[in-house]
N, C-alpha and C positions, 0 to 999 in steps of 0.2 A: 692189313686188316681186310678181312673178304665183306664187300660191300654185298649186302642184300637184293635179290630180283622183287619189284613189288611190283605189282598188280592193283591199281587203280578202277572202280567201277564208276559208270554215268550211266543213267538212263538216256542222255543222248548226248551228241555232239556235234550239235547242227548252228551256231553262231554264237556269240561273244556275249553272252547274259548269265547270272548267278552261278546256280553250281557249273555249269557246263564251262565259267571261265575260270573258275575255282582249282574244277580237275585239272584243265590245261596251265595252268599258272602252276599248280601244285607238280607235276608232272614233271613241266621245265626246269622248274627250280632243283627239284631230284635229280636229274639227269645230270645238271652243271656243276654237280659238287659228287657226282661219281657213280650215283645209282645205277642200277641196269630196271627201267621203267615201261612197261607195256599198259595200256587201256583198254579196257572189254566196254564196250557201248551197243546199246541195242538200236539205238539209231543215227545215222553217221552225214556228217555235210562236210561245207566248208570250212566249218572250226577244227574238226579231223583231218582235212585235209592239209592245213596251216600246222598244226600238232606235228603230222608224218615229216612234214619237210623238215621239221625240227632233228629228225630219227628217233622220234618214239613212233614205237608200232599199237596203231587203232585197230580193235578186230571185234569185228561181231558175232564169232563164235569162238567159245577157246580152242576149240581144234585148232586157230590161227594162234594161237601163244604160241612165241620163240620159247618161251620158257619157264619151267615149272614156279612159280611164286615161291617165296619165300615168306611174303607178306602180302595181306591181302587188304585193300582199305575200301569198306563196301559203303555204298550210299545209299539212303531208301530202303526197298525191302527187295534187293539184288540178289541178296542169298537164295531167295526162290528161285532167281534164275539163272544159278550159276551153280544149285548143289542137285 
């Protein structure tokens, strides 16, 4: 079965509180059961840094997406800044 690329949004990803450990929790758990998982963040710390070591890739612009989504799971009102 072809597992899905998702694409995860945060408005940021700068230390270990609410949604920001939400994403990163969500992300990992994806990744451990087979997804292929990237995060688009508009502002990026040490919590994205902890994330990347995991091999999911943090990007703050899509031009840095390894790859096109297949699913897109947005938070807030992300869709303004990502269509």
């Amino acid at each position: 079965m072809k597992k899905n690329k998702i694409l995860l949004t945060a408005i940021k990803l700068l230390q270990r509180t609410g949604a920001e450990l939400y994403t990163a929790d969500l992300a990992i758990a994806l990744k451990e059961i087979g997804f292929s998982v990237e995060i688009y963040a508009g502002m990026v710390g040490k919590l994205a840094k902890d994330i990347r070591a995991k091999g999911i890739n943090v990007v703050t612009t899509l031009e840095q997406l390894r790859k096109t989504p297949d699913i897109i799971h947005l938070q807030y009102r992300m869709y303004d800044k990502i269509h």
